[in-house]
Predicted model as a PDB file, atoms N, CA, C, CB and O in Angstrom, pLDDT in the B-factor column:
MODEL        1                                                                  
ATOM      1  N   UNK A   1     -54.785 -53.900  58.891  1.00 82.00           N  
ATOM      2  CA  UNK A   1     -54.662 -53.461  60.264  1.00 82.00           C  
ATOM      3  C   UNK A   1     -55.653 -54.286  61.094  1.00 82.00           C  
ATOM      4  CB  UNK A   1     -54.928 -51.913  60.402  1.00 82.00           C  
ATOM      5  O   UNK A   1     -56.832 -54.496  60.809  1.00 82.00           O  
ATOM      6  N   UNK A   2     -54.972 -54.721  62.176  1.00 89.00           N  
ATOM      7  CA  UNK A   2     -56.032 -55.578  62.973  1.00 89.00           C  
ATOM      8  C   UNK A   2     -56.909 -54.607  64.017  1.00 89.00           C  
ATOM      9  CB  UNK A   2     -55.187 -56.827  63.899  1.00 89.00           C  
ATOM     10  O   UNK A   2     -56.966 -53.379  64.062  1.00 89.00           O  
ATOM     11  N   UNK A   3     -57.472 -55.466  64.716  1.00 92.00           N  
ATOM     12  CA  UNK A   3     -59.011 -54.396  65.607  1.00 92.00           C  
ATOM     13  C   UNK A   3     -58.028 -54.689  67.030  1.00 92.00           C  
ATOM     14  CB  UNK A   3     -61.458 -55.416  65.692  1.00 92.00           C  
ATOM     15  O   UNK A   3     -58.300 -54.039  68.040  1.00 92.00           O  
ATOM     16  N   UNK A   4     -57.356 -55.276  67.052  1.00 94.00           N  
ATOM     17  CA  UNK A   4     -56.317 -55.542  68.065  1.00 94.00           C  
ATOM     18  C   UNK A   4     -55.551 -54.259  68.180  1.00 94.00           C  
ATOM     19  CB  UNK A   4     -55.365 -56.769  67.683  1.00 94.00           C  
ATOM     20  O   UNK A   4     -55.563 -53.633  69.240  1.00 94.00           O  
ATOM     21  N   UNK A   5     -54.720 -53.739  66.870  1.00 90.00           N  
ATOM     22  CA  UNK A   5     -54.157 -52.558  67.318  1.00 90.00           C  
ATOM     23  C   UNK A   5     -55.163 -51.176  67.229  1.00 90.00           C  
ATOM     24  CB  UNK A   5     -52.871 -52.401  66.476  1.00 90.00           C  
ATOM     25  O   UNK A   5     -54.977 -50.069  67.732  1.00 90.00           O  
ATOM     26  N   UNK A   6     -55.954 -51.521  66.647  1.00 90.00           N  
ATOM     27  CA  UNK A   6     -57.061 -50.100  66.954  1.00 90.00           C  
ATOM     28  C   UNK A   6     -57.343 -49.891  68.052  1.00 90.00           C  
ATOM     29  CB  UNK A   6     -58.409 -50.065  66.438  1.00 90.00           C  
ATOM     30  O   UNK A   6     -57.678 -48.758  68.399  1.00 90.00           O  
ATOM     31  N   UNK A   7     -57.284 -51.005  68.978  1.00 94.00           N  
ATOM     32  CA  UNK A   7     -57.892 -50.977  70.160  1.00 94.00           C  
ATOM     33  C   UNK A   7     -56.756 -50.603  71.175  1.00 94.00           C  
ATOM     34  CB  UNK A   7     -58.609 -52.306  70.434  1.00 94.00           C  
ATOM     35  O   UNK A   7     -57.108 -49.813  72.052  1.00 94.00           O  
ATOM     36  N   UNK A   8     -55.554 -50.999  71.208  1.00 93.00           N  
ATOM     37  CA  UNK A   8     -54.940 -50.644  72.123  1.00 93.00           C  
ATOM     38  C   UNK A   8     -54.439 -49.351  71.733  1.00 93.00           C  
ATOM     39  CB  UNK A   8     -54.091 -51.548  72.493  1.00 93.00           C  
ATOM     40  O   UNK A   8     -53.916 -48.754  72.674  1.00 93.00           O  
ATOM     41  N   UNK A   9     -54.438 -48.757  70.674  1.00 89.00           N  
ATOM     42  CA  UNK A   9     -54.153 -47.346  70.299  1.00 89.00           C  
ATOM     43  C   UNK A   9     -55.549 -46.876  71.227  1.00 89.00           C  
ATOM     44  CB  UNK A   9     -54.102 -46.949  68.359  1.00 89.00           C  
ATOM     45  O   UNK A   9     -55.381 -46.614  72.418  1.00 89.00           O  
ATOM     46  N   UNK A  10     -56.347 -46.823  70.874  1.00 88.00           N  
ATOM     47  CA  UNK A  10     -57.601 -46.500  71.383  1.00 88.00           C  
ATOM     48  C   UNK A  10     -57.197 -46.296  72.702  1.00 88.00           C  
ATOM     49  CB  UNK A  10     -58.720 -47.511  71.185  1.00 88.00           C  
ATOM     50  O   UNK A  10     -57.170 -45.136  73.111  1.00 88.00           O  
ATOM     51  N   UNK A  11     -56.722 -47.654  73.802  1.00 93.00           N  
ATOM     52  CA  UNK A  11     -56.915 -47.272  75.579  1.00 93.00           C  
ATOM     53  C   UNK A  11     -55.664 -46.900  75.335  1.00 93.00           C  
ATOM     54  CB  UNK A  11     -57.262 -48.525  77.040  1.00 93.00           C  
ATOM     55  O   UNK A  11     -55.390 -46.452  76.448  1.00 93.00           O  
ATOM     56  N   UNK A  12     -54.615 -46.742  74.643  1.00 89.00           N  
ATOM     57  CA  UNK A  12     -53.335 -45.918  75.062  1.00 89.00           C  
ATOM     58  C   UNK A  12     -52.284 -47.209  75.504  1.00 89.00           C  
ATOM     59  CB  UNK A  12     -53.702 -44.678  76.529  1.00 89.00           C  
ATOM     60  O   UNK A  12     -51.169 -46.785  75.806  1.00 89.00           O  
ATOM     61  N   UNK A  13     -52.406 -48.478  75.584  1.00 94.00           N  
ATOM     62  CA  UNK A  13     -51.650 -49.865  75.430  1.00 94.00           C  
ATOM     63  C   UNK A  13     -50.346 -49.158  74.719  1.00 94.00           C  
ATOM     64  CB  UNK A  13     -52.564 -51.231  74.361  1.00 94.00           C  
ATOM     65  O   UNK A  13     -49.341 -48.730  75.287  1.00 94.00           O  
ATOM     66  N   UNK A  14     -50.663 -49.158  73.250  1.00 91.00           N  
ATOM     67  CA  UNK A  14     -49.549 -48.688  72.389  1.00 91.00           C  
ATOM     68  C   UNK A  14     -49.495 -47.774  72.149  1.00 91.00           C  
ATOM     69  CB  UNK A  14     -49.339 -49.044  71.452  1.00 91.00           C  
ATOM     70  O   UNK A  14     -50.516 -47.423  71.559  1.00 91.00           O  
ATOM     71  N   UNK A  15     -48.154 -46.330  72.370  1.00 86.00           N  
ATOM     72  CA  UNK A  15     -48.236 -45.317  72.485  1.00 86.00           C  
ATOM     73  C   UNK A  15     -47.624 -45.099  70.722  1.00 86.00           C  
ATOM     74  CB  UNK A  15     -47.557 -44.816  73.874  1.00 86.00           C  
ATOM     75  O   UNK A  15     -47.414 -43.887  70.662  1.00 86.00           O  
ATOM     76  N   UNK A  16     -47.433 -45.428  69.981  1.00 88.00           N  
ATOM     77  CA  UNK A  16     -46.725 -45.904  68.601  1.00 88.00           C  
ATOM     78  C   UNK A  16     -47.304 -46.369  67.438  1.00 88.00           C  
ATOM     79  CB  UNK A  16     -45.959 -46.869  68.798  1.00 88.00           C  
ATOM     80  O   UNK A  16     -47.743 -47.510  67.579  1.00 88.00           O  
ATOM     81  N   UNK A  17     -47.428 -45.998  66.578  1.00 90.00           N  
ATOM     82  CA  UNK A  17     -47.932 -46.338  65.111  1.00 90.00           C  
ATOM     83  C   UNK A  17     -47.422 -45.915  63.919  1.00 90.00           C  
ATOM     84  CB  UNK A  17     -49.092 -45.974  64.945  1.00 90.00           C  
ATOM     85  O   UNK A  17     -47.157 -44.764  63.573  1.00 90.00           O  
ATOM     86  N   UNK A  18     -47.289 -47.095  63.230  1.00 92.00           N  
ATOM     87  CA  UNK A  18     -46.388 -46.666  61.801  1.00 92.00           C  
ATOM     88  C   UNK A  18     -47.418 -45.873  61.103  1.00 92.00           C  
ATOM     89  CB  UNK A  18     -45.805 -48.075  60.693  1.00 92.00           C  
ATOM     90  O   UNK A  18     -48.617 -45.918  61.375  1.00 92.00           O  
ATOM     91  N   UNK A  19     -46.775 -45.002  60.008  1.00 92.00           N  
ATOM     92  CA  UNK A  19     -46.840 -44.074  59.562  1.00 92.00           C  
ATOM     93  C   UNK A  19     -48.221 -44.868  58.313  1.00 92.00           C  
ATOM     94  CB  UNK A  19     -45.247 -43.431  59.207  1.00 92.00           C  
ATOM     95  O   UNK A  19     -49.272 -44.263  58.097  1.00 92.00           O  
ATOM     96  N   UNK A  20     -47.984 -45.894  57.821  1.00 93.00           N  
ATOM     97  CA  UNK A  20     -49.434 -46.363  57.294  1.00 93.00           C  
ATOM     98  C   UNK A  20     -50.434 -46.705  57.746  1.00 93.00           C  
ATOM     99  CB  UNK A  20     -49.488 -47.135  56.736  1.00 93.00           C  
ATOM    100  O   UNK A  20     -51.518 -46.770  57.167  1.00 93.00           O  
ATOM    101  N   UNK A  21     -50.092 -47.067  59.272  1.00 92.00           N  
ATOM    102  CA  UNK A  21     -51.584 -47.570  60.271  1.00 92.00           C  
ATOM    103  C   UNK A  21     -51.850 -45.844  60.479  1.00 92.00           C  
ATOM    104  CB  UNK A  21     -51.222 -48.817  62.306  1.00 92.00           C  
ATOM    105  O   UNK A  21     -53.029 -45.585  60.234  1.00 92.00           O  
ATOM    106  N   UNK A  22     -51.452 -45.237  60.671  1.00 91.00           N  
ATOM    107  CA  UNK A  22     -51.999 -43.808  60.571  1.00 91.00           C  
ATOM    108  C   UNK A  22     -52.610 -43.218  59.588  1.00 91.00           C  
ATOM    109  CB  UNK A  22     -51.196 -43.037  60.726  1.00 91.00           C  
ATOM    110  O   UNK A  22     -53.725 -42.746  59.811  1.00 91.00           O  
ATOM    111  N   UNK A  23     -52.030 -43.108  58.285  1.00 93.00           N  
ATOM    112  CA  UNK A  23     -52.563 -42.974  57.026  1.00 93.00           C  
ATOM    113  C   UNK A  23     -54.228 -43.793  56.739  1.00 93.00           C  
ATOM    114  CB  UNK A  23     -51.342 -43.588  56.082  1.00 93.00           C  
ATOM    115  O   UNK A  23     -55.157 -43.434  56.017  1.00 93.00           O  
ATOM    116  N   UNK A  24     -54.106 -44.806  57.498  1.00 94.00           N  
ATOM    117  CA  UNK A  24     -54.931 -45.655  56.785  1.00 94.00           C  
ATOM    118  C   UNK A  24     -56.604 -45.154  57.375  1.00 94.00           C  
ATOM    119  CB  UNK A  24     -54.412 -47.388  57.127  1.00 94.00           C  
ATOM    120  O   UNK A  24     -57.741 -44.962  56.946  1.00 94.00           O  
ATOM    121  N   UNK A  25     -55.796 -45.116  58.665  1.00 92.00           N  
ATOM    122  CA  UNK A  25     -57.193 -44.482  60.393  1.00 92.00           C  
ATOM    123  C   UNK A  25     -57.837 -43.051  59.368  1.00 92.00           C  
ATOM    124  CB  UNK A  25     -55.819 -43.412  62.856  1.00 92.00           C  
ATOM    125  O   UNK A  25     -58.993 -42.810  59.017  1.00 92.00           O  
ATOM    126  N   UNK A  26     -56.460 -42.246  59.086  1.00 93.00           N  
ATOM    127  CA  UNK A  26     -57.216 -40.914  58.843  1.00 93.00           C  
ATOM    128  C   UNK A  26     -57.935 -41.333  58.121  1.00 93.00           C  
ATOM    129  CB  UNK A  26     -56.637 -39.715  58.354  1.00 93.00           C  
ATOM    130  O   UNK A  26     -59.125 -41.189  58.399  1.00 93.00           O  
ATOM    131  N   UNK A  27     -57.584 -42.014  56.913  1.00 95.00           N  
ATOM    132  CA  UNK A  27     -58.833 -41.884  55.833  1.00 95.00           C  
ATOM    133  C   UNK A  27     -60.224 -42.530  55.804  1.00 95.00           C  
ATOM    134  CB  UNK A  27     -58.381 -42.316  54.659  1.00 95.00           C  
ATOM    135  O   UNK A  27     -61.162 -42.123  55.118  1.00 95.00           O  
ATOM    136  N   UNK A  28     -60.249 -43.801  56.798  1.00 93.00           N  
ATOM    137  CA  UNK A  28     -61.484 -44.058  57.106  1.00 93.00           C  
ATOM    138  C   UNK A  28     -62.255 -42.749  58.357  1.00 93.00           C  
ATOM    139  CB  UNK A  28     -61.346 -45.674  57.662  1.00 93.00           C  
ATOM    140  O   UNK A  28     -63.379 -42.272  58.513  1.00 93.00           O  
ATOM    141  N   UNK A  29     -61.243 -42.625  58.860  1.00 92.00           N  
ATOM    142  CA  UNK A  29     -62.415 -41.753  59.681  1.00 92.00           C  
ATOM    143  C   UNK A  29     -62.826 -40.460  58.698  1.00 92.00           C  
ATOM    144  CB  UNK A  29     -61.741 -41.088  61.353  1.00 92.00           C  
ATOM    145  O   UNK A  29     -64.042 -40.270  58.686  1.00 92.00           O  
ATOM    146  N   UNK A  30     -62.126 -39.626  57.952  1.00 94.00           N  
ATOM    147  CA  UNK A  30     -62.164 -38.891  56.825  1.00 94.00           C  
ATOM    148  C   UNK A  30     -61.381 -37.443  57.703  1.00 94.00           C  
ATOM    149  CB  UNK A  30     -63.937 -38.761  56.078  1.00 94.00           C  
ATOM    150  O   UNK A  30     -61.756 -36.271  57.749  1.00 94.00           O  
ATOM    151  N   UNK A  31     -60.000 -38.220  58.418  1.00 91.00           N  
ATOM    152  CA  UNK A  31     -59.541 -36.377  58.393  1.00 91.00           C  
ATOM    153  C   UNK A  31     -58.006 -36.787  58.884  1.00 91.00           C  
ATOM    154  CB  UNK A  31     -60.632 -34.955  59.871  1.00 91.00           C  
ATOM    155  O   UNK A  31     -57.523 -37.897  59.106  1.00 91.00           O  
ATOM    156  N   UNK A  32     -57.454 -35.510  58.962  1.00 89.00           N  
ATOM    157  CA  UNK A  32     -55.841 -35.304  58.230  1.00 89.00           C  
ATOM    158  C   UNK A  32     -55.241 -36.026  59.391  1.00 89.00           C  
ATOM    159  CB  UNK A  32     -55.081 -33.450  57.938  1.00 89.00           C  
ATOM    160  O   UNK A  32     -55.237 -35.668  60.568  1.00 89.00           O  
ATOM    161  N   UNK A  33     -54.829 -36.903  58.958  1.00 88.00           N  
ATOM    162  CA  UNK A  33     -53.535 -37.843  59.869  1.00 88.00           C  
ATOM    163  C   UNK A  33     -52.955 -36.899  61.178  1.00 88.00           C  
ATOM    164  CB  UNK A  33     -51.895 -38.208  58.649  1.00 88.00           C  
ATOM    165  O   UNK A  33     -52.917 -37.351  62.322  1.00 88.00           O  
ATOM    166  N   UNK A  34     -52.614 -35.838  60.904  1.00 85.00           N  
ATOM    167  CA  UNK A  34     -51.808 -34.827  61.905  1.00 85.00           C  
ATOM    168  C   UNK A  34     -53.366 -34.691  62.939  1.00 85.00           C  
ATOM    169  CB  UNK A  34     -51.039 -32.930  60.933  1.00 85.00           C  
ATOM    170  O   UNK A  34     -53.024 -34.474  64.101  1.00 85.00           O  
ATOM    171  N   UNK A  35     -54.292 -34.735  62.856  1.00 86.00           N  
ATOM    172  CA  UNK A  35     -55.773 -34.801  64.230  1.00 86.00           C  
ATOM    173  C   UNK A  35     -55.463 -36.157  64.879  1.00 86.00           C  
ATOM    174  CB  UNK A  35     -57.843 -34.913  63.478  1.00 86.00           C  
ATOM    175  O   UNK A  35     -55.908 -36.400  66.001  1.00 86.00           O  
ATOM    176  N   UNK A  36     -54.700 -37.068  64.196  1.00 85.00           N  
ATOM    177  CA  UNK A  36     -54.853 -38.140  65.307  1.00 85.00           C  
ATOM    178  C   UNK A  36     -53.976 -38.025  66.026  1.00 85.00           C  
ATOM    179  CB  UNK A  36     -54.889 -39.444  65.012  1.00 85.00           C  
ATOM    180  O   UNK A  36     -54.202 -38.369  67.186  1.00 85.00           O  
ATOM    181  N   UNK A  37     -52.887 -37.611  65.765  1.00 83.00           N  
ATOM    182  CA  UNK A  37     -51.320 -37.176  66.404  1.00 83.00           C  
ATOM    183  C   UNK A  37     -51.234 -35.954  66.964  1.00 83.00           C  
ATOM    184  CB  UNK A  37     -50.164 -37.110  65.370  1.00 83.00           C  
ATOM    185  O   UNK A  37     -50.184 -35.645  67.529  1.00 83.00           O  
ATOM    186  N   UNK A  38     -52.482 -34.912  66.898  1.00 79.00           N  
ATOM    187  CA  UNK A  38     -52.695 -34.083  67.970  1.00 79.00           C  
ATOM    188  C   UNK A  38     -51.812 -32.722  67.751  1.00 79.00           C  
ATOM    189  CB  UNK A  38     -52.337 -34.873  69.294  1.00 79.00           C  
ATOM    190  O   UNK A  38     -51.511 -31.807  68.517  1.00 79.00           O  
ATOM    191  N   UNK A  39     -51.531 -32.981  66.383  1.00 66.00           N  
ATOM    192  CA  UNK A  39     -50.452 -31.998  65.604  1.00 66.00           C  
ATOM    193  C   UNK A  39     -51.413 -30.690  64.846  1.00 66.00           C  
ATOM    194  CB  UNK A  39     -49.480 -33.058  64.200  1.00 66.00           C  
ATOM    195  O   UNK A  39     -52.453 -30.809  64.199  1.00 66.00           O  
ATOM    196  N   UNK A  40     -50.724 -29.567  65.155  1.00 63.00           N  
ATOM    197  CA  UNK A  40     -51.723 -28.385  64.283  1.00 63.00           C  
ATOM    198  C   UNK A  40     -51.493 -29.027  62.655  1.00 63.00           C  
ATOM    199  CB  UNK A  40     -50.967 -26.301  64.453  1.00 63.00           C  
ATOM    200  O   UNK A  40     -50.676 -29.681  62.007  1.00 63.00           O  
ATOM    201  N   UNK A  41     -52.749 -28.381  62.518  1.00 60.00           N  
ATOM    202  CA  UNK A  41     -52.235 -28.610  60.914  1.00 60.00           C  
ATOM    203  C   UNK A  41     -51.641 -26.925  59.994  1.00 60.00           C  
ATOM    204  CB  UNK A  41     -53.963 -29.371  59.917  1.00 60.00           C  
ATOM    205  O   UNK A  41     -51.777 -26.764  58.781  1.00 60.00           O  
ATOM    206  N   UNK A  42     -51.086 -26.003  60.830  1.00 65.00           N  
ATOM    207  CA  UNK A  42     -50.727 -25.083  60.555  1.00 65.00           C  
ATOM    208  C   UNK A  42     -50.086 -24.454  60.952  1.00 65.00           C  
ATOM    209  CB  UNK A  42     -51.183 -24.714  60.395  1.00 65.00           C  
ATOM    210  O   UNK A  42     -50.624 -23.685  61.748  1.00 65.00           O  
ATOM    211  N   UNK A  43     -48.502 -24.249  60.759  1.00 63.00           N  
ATOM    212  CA  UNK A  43     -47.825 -23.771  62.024  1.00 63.00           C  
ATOM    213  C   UNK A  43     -47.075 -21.900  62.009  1.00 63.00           C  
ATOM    214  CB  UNK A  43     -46.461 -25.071  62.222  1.00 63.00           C  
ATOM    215  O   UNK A  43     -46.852 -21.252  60.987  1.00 63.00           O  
ATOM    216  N   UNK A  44     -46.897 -21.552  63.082  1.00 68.00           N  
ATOM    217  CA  UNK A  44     -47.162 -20.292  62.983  1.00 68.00           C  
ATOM    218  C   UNK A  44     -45.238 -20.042  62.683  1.00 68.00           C  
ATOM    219  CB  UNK A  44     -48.147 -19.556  64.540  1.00 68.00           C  
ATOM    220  O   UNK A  44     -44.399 -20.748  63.243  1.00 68.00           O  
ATOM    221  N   UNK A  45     -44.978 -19.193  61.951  1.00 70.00           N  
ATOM    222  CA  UNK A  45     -43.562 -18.889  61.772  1.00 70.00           C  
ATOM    223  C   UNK A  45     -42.855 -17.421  62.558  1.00 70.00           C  
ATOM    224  CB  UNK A  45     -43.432 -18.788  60.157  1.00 70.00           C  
ATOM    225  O   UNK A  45     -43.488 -16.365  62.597  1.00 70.00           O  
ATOM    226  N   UNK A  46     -41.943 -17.520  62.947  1.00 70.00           N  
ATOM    227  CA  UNK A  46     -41.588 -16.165  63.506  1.00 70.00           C  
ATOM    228  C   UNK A  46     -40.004 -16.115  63.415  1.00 70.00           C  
ATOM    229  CB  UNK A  46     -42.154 -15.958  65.114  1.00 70.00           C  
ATOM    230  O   UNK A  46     -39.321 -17.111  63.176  1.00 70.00           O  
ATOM    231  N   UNK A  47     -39.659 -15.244  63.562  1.00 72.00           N  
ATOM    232  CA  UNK A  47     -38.137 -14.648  64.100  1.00 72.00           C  
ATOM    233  C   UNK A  47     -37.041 -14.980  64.823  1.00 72.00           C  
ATOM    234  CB  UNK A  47     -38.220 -13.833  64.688  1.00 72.00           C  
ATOM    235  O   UNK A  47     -37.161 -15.642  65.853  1.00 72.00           O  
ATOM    236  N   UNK A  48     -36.033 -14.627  64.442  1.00 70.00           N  
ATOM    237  CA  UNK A  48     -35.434 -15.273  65.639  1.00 70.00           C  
ATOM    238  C   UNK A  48     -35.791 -14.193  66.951  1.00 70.00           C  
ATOM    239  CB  UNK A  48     -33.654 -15.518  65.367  1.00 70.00           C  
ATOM    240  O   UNK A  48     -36.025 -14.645  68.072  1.00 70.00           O  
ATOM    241  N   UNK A  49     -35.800 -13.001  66.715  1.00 70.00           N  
ATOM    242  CA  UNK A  49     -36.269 -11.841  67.360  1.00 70.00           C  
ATOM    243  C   UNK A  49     -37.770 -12.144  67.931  1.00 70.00           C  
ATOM    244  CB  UNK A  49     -36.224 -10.610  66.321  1.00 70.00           C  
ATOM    245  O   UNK A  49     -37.763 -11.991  69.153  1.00 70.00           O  
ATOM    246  N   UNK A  50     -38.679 -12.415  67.580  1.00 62.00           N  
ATOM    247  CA  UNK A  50     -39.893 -12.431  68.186  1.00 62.00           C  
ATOM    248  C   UNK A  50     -39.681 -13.407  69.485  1.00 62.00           C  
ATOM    249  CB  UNK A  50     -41.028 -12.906  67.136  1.00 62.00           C  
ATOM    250  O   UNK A  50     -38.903 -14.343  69.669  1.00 62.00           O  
ATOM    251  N   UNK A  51     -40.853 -12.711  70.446  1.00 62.00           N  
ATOM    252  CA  UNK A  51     -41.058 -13.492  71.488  1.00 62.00           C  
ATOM    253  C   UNK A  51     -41.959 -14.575  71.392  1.00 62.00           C  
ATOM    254  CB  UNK A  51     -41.388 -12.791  72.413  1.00 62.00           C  
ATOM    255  O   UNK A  51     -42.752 -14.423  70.463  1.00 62.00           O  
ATOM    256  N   UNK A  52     -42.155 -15.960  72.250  1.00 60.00           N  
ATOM    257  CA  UNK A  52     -43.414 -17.124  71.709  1.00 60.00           C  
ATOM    258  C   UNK A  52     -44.644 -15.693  72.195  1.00 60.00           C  
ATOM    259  CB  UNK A  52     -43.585 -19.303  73.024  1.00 60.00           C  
ATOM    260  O   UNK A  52     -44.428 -14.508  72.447  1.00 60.00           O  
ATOM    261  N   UNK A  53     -45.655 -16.335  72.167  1.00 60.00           N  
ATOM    262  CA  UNK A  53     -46.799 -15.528  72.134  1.00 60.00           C  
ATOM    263  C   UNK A  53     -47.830 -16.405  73.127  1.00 60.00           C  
ATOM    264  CB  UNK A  53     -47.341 -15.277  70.510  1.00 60.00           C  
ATOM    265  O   UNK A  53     -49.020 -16.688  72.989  1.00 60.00           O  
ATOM    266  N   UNK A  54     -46.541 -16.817  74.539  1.00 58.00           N  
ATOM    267  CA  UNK A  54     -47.248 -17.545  75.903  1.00 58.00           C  
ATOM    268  C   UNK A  54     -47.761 -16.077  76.904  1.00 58.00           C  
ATOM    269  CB  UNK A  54     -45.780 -18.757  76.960  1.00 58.00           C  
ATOM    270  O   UNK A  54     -48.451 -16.082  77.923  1.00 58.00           O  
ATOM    271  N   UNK A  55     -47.335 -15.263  76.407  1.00 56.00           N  
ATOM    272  CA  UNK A  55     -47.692 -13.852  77.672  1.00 56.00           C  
ATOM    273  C   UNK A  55     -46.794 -13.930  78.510  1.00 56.00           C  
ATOM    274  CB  UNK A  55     -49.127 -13.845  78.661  1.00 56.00           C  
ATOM    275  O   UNK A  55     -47.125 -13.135  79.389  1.00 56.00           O  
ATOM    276  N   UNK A  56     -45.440 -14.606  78.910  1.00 56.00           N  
ATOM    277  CA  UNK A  56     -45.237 -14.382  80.547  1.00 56.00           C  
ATOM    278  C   UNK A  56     -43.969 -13.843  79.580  1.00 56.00           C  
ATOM    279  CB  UNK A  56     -45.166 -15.870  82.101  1.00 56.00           C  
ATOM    280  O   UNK A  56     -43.027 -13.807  80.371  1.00 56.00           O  
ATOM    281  N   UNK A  57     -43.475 -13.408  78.274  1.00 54.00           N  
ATOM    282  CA  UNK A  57     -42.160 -12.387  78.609  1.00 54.00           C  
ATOM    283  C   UNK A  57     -40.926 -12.858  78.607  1.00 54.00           C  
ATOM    284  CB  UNK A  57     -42.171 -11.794  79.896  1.00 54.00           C  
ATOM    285  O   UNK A  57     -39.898 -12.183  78.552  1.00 54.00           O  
ATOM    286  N   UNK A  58     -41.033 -14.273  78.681  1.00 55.00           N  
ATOM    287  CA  UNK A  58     -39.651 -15.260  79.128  1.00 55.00           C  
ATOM    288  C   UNK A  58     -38.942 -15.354  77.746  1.00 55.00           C  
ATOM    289  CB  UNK A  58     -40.068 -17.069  79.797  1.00 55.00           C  
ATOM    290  O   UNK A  58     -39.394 -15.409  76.603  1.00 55.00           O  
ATOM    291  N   UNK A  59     -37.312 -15.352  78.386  1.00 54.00           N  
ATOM    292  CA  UNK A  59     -36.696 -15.300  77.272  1.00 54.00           C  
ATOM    293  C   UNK A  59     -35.909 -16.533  78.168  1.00 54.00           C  
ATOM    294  CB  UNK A  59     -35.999 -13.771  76.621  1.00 54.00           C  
ATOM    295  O   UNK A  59     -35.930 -16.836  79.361  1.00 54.00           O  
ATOM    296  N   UNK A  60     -35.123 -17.144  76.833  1.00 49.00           N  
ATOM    297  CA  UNK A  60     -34.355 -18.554  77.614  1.00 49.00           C  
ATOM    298  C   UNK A  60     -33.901 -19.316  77.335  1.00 49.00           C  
ATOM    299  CB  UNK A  60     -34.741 -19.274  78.177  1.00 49.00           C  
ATOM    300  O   UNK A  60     -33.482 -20.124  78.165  1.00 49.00           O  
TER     301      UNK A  60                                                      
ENDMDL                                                                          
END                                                                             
């Protein structure tokens, strides 16, 4: 991986990265690929019946 694309990932240049330039970031920095992509690492499951759990009630 070059310091070229670290860097424009960095100012936001390239909004895109293959799935090994990702792999590769997490593990030097030492954490789960899904923190750089801004992704939970745990996702909550529900119903088709349940409401989201935003407070405003909306169905839609």
């Amino acid at each position: 991986m070059s310091v070229d694309v670290v860097r424009k990932l960095e100012q936001g240049v390239r909004q895109t990265a293959r799935l090994t330039t990702l792999n590769a970031l997490a593990r030097v920095l030492d954490v789960e690929p899904s923190t750089l992509v801004g992704q939970p690492t745990t996702f909550e499951v529900r119903t088709d019946d349940e409401q989201p759990r935003d407070g405003c009630g909306c169905t839609g």
